[in-house]
LUMGUSE-566447 format. One record per residue: residue number from 1; x, y, z of N, C-alpha, C in turn. Coordinates in steps of 0.02 Angstrom, whole numbers, plus 50000, padded with zeros to 5 digits. Example, Ala and Ser with C-alpha at 12.3 -4.5 7.8 and 13.67 -1.06 7.14 Angstrom:
2
1, 50660, 49716, 50390, 50615, 49775, 50390, 50660, 49835, 50390
2, 50642, 49888, 50354, 50684, 49947, 50357, 50645, 50002, 50394
This chain:
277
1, 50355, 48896, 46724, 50369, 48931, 46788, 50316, 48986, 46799
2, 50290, 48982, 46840, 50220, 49047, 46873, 50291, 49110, 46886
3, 50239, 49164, 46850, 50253, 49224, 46861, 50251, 49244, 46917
4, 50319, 49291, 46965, 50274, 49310, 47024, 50262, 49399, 47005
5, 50195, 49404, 47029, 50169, 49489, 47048, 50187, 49484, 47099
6, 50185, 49556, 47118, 50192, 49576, 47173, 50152, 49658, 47155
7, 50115, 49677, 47199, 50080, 49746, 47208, 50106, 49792, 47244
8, 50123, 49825, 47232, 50162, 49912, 47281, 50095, 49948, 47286
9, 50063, 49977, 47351, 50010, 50001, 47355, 50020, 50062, 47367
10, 50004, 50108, 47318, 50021, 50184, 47361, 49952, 50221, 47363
11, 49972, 50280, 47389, 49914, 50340, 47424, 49945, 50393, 47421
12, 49936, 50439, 47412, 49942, 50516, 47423, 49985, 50509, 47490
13, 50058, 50548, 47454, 50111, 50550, 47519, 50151, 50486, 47515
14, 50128, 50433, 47506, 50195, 50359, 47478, 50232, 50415, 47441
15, 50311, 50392, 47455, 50375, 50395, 47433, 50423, 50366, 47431
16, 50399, 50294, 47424, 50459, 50240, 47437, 50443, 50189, 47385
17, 50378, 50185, 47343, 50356, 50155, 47306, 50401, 50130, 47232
18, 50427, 50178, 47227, 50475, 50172, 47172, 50544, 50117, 47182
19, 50566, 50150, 47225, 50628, 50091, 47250, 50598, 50025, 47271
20, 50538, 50011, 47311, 50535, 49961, 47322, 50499, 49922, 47264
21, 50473, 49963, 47214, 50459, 49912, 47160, 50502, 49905, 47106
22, 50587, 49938, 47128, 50634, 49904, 47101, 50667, 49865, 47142
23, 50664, 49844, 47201, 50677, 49773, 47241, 50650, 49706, 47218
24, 50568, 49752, 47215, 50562, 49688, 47217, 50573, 49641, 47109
25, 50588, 49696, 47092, 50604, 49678, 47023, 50683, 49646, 47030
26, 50735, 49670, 47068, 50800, 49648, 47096, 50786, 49579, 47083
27, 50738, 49568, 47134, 50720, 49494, 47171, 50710, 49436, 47126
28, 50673, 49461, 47079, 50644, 49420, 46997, 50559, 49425, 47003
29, 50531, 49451, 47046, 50470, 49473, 47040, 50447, 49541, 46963
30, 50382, 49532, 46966, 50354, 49582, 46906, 50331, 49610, 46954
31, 50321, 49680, 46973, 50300, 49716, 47013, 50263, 49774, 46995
32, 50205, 49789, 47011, 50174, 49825, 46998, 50148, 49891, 47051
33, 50162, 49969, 47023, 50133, 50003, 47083, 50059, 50020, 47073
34, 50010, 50018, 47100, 49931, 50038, 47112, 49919, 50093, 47153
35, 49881, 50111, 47140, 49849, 50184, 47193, 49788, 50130, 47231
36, 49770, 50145, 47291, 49747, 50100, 47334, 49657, 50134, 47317
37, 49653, 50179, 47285, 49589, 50187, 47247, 49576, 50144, 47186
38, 49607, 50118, 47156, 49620, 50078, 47092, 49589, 50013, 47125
39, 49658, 49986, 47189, 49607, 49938, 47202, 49534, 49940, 47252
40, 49523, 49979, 47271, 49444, 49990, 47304, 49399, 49989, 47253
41, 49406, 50005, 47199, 49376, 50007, 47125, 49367, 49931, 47105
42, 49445, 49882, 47096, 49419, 49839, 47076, 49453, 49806, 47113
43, 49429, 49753, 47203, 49452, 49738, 47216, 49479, 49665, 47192
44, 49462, 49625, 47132, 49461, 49563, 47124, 49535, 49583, 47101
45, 49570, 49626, 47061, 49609, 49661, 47032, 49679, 49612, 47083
46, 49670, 49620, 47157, 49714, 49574, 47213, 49742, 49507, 47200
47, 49687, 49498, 47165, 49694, 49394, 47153, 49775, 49370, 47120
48, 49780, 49414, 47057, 49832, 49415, 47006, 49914, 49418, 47060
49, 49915, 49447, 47119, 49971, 49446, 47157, 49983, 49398, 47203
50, 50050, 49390, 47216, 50049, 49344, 47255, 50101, 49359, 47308
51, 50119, 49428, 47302, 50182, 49473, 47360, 50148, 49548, 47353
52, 50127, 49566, 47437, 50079, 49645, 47426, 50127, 49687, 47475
53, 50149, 49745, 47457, 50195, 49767, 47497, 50146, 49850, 47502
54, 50173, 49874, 47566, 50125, 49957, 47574, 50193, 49990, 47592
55, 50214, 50007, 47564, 50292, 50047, 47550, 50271, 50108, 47611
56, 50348, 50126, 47622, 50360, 50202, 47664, 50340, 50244, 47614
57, 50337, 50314, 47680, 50300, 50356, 47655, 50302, 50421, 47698
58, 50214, 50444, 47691, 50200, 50479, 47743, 50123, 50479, 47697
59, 50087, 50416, 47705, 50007, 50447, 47679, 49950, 50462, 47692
60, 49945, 50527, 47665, 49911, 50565, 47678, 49929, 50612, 47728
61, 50008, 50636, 47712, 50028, 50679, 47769, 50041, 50652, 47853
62, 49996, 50601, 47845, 50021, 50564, 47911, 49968, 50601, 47963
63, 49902, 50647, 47922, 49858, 50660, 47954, 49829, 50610, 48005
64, 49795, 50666, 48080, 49782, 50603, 48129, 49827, 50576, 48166
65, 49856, 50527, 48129, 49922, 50504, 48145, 49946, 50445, 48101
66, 50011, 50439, 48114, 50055, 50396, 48046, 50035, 50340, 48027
67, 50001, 50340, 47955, 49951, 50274, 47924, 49912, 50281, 47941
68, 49846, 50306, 47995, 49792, 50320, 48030, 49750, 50304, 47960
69, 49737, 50363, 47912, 49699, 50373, 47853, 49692, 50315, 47821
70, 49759, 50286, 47785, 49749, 50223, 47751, 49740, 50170, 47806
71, 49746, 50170, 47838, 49723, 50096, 47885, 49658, 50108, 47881
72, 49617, 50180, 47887, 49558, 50186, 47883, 49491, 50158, 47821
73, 49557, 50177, 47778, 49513, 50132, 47697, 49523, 50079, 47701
74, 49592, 50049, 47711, 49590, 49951, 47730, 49524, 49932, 47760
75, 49539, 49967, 47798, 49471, 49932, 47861, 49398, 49912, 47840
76, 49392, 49990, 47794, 49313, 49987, 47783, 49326, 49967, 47683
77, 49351, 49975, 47658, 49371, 49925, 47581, 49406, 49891, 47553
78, 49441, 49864, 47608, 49486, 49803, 47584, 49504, 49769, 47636
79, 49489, 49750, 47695, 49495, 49714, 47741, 49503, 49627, 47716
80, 49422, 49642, 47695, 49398, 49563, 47670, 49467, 49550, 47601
81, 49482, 49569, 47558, 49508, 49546, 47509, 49570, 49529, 47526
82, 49597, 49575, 47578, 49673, 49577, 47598, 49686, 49518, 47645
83, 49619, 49498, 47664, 49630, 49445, 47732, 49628, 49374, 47691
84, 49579, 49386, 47631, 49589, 49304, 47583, 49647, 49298, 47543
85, 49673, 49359, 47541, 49758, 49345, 47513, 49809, 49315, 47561
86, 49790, 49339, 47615, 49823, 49307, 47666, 49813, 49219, 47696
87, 49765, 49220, 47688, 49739, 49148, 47695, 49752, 49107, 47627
88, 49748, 49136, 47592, 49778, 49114, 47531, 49860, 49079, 47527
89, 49902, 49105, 47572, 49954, 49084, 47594, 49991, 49139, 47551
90, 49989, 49188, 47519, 50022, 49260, 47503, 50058, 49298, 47542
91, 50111, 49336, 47519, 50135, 49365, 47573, 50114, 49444, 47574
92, 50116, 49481, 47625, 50096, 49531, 47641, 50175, 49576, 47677
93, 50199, 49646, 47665, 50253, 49685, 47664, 50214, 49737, 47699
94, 50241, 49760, 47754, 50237, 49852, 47751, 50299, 49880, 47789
95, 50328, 49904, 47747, 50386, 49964, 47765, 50339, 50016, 47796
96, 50414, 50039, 47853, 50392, 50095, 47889, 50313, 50121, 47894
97, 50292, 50184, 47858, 50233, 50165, 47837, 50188, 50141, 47845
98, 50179, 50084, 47784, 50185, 50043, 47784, 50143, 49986, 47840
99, 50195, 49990, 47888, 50201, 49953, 47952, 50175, 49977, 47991
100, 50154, 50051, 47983, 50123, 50083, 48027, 50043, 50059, 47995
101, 50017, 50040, 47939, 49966, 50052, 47914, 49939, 49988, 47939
102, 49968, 49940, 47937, 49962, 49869, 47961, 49933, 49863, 48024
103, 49984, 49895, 48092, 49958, 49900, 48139, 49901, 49937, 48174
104, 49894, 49986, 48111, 49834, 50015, 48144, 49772, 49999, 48103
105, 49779, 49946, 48044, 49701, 49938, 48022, 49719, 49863, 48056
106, 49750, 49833, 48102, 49736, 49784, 48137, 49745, 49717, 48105
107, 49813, 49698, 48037, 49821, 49649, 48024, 49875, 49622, 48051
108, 49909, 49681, 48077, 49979, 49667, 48124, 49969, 49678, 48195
109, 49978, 49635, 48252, 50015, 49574, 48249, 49980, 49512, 48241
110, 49898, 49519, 48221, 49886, 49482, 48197, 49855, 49416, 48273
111, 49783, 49374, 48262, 49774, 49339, 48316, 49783, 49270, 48264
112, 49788, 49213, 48325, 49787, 49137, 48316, 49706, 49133, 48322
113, 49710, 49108, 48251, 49629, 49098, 48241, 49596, 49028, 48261
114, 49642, 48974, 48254, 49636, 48916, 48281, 49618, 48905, 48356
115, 49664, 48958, 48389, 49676, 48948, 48441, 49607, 48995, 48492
116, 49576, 49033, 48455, 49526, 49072, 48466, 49470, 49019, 48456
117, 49473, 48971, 48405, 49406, 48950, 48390, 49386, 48909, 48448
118, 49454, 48895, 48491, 49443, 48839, 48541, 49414, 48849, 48607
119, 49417, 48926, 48621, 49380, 48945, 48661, 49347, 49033, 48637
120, 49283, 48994, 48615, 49215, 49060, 48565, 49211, 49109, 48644
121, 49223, 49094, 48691, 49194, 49105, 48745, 49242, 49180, 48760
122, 49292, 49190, 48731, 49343, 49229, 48755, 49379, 49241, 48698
123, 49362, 49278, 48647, 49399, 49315, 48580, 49452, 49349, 48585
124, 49406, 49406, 48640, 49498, 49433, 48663, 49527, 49425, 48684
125, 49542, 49385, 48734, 49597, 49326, 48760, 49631, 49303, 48721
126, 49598, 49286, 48654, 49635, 49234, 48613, 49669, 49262, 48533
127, 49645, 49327, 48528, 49645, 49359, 48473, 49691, 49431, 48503
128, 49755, 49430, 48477, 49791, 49491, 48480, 49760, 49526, 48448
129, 49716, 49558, 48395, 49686, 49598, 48358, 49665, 49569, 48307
130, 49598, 49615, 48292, 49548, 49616, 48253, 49536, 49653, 48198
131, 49502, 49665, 48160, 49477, 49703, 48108, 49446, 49786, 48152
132, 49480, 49828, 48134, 49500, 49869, 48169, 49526, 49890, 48236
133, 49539, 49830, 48264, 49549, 49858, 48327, 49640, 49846, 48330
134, 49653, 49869, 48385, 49721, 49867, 48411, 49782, 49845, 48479
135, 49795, 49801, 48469, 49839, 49786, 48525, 49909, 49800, 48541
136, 49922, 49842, 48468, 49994, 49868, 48479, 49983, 49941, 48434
137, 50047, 49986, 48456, 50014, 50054, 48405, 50096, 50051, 48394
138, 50097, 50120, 48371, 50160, 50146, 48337, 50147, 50205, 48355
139, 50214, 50254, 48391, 50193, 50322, 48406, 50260, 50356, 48411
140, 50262, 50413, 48440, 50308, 50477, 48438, 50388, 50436, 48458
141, 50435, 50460, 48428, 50502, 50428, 48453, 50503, 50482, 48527
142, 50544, 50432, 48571, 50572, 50465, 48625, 50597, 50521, 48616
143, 50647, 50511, 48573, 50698, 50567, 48561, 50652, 50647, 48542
144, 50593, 50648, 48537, 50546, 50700, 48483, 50552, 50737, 48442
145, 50583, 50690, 48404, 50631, 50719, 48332, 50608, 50654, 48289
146, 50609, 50672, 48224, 50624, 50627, 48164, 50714, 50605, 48172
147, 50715, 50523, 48148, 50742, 50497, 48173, 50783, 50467, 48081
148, 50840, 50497, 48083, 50860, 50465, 47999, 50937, 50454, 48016
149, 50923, 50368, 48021, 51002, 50344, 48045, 51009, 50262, 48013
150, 51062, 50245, 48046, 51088, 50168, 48003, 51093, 50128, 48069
151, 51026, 50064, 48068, 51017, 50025, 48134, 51047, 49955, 48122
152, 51053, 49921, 48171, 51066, 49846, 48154, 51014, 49804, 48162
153, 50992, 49769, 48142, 50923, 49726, 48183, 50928, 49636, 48172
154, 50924, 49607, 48244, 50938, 49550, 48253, 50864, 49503, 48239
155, 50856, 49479, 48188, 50805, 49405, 48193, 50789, 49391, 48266
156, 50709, 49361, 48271, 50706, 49336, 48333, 50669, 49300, 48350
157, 50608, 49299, 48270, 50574, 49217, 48259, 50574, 49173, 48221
158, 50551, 49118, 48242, 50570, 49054, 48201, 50516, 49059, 48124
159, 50470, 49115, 48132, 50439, 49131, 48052, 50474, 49151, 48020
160, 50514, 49102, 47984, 50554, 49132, 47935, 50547, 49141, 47881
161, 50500, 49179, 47828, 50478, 49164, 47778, 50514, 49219, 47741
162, 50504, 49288, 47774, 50557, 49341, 47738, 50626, 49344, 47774
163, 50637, 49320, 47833, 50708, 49323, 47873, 50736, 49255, 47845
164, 50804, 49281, 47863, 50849, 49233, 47877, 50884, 49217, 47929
165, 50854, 49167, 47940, 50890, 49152, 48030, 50946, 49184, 48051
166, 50960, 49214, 48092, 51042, 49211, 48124, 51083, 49261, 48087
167, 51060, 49289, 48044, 51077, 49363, 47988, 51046, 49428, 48040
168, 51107, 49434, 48077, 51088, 49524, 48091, 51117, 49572, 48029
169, 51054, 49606, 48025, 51078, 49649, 47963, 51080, 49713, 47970
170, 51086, 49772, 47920, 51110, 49841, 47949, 51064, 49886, 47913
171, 51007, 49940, 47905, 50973, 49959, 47858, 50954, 50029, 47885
172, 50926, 50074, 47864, 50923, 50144, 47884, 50843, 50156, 47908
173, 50833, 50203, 47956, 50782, 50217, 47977, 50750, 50278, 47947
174, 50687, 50307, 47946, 50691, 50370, 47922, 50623, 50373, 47970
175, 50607, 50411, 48031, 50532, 50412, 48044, 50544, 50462, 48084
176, 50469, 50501, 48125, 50462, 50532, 48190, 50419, 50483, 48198
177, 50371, 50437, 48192, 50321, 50410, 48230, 50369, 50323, 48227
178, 50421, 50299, 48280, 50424, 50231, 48257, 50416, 50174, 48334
179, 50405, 50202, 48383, 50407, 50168, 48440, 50346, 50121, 48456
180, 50363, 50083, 48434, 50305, 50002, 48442, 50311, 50002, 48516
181, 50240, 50005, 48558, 50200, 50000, 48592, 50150, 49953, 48639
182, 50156, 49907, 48648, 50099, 49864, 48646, 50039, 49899, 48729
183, 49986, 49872, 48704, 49938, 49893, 48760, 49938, 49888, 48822
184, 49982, 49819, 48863, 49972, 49817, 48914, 50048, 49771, 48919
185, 50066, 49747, 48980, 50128, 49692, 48972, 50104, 49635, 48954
186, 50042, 49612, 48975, 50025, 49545, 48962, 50043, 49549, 48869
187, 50016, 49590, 48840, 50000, 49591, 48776, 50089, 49583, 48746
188, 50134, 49617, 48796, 50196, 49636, 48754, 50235, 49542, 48764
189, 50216, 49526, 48816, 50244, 49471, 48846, 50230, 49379, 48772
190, 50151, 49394, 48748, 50117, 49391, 48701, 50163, 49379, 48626
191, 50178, 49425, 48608, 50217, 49448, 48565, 50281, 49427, 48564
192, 50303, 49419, 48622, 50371, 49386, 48618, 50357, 49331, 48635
193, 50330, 49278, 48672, 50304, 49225, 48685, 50275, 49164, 48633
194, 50246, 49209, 48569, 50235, 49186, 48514, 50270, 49196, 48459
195, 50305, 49216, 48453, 50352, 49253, 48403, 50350, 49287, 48349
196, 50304, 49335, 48374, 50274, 49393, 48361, 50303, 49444, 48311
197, 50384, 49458, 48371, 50437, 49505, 48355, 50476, 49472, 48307
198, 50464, 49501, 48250, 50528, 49480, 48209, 50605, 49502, 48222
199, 50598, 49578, 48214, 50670, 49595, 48218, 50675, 49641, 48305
200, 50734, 49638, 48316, 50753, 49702, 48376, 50809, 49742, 48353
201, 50809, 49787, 48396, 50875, 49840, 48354, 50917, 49817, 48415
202, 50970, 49817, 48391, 51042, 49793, 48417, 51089, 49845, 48413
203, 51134, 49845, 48439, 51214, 49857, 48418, 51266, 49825, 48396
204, 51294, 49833, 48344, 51351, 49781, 48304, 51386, 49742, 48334
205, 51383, 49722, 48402, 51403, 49665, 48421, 51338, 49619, 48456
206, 51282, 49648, 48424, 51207, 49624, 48427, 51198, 49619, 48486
207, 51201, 49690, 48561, 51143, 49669, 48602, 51107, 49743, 48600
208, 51050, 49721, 48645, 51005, 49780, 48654, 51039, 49848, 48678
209, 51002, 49917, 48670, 51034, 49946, 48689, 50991, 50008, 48697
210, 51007, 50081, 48734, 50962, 50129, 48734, 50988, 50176, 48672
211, 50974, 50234, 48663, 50956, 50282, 48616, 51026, 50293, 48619
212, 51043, 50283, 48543, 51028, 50283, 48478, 51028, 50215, 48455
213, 51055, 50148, 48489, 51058, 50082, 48463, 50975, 50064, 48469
214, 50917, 50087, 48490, 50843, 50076, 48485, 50845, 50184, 48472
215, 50818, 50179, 48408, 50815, 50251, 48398, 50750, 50270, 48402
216, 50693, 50241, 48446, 50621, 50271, 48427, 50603, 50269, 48523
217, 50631, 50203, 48557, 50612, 50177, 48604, 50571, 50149, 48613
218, 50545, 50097, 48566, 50524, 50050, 48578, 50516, 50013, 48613
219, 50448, 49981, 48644, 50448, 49915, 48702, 50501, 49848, 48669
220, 50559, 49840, 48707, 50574, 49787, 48706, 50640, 49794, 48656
221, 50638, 49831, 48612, 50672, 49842, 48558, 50658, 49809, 48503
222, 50592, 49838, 48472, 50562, 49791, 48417, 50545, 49836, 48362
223, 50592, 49814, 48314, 50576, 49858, 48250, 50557, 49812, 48181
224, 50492, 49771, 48229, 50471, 49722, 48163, 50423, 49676, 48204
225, 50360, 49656, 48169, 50318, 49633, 48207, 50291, 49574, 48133
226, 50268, 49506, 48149, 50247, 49456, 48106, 50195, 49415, 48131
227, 50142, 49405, 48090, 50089, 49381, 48124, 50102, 49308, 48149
228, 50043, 49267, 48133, 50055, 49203, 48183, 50080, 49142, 48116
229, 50065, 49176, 48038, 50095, 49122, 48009, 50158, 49131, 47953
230, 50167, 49188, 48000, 50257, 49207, 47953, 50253, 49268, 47899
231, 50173, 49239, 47868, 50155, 49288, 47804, 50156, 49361, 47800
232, 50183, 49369, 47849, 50157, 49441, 47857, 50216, 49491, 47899
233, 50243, 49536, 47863, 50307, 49553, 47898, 50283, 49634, 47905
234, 50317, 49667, 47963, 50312, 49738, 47946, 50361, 49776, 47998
235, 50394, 49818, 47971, 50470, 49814, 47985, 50491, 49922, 47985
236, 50504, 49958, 48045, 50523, 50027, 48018, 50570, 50032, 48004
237, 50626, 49999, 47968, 50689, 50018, 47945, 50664, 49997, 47861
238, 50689, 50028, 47831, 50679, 50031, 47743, 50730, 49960, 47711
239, 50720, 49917, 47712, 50762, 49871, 47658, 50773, 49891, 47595
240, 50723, 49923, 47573, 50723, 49939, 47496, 50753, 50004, 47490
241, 50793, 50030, 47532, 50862, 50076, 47541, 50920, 50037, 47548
242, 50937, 49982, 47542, 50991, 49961, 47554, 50980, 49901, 47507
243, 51001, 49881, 47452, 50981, 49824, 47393, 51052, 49847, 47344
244, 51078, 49882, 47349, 51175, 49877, 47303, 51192, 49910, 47380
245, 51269, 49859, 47371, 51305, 49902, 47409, 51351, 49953, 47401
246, 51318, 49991, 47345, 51358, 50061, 47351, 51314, 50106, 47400
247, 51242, 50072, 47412, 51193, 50111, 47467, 51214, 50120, 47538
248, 51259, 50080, 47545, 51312, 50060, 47627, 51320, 50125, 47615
249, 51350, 50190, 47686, 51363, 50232, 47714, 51444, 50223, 47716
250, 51465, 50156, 47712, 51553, 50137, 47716, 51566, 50092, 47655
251, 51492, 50108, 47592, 51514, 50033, 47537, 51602, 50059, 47522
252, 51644, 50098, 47538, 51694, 50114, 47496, 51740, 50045, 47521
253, 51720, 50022, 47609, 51762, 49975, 47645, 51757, 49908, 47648
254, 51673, 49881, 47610, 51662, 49821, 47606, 51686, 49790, 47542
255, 51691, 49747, 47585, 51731, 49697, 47528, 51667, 49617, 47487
256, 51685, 49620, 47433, 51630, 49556, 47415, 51565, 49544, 47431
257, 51568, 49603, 47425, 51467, 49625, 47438, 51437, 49623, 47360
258, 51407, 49575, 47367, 51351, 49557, 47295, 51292, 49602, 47295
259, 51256, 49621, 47355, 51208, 49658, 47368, 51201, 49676, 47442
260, 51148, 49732, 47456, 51131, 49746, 47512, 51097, 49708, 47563
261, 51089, 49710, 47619, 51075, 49672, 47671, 50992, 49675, 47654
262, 50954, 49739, 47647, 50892, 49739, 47601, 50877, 49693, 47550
263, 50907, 49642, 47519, 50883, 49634, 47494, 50851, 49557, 47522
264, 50886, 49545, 47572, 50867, 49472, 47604, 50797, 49460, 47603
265, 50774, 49526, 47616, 50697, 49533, 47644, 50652, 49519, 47564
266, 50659, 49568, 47505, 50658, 49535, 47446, 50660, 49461, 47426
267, 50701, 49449, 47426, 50748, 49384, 47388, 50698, 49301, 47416
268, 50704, 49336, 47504, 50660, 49278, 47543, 50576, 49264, 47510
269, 50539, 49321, 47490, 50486, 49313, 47467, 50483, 49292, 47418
270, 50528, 49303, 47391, 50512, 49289, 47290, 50511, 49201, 47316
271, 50588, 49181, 47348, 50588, 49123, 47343, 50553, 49090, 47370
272, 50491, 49105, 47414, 50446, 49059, 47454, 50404, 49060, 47372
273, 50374, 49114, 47368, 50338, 49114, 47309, 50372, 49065, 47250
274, 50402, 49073, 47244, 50419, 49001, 47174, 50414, 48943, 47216
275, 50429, 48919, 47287, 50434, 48860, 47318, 50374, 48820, 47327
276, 50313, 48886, 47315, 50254, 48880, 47351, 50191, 48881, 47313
277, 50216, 48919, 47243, 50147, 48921, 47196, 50153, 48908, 47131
């Protein structure tokens, strides 16, 4: 049986690194945390994993703005390595964070490269984003407050590689910067059109809703964005806060809870990874 790694990447200011590299140990993964200088040092160091997660946080203070800094080193020392892991058919994680770091060094939401090659004539037409650039951001919640609450969020593409279909689940938020953005409507239209959006925030009888059932105000109500081949998830509610359910806010009332709704997001990767390598 292949071992699975998995890499926890942190930076100055990660604070979520710990729990999520006991998820993903939950899961049956070996998990390892790195300082993201470690791997700029040695990037071949990547190869050995085969699940890369960029945990919540705040790194680097969240100078600039949230993930700004580390998306900045992705970009210019690990772009290339992070993109052959991906092509590699690996999966790629970023919590909150995380998710912010994704979208702004431009691996989230990610373009159809196939679909680009078919017309050279028009890249950006065909390419939601690039190696640094951006077609969706992450910015200030409506509310202009940090935002630390318990959301629901409904599935909403058929990439199911870390979801599970038809599982609305319940997990906690913790941010001031979480309102996904996209550049223009065409672009947001894009995103949902392709199935872009992984999750939306709901209300417990799962429909959309304004502030506090979408706590950032988000376009559309999207608190999770996946590129074009599933591999790639990035999500502002914390899963790796919710993995026992004594972490529930009401575990005293649930009944026959084996684990947290967090851990779906876990559990789904490990098992593509044994299915797959």
């Amino acid at each position: 049986m292949v071992e699975i790694k998995a890499i926890v990447l942190r930076a100055a200011g990660i604070n979520c690194d710990t729990e999520t590299e006991y998820a993903l140990e939950l899961a049956g993964a070996s998990a390892q945390r790195v300082h993201v200088n470690r791997l700029i040092e040695d990037k071949a160091a990547l190869e050995k994993y085969q699940i890369m997660v960029f945990p919540g946080g705040f790194s680097y203070g969240d100078d600039v703005a949230a993930g700004k800094i580390l998306a900045n080193q992705i970009i210019h020392h690990l772009y290339e390595p992070i993109q052959k892991f991906i092509e590699d058919g690996k999966l790629v994680l970023g919590i909150c964070n995380g998710f912010q770091v994704l979208v702004k060094a431009g691996i989230l939401p990610g373009g159809d490269k196939e679909r680009a090659a078919e017309n050279t004539e028009s890249t950006e037409k065909n390419q939601l984003s690039r190696i640094g650039s951006q077609s969706v951001t992450i910015t200030y919640n409506d509310s202009g407050k940090f935002e630390d609450r318990w959301v629901y969020l409904s599935p909403q593409t058929e990439k199911r590689i870390f979801i599970e279909s038809g599982r609305q689940i319940y997990l906690p938020v913790a941010h001031a910067e979480g309102k996904v953005v996209a550049k223009d409507t065409t672009t947001l239209e894009t995103l949902k059109s392709e199935g872009h959006v992984a999750f939306k925030y709901v209300d417990e009888s799962g429909k959309e809703g304004d502030y506090p059932v979408n706590p950032n105000g988000s376009a559309d109500s999207i608190a999770g964005l996946t590129d074009t081949t599933g591999r790639v998830l990035g999500l502002m509610p914390h899963p790796e806060r919710f993995v026992r359910p004594t972490q529930h806010p009401r575990w005293s009332r649930l009944k026959n809870r084996q684990d947290g709704d967090g851990m779906t997001i876990f559990s789904n990767a490990v098992r593509f990874i044994k299915e797959n390598f």
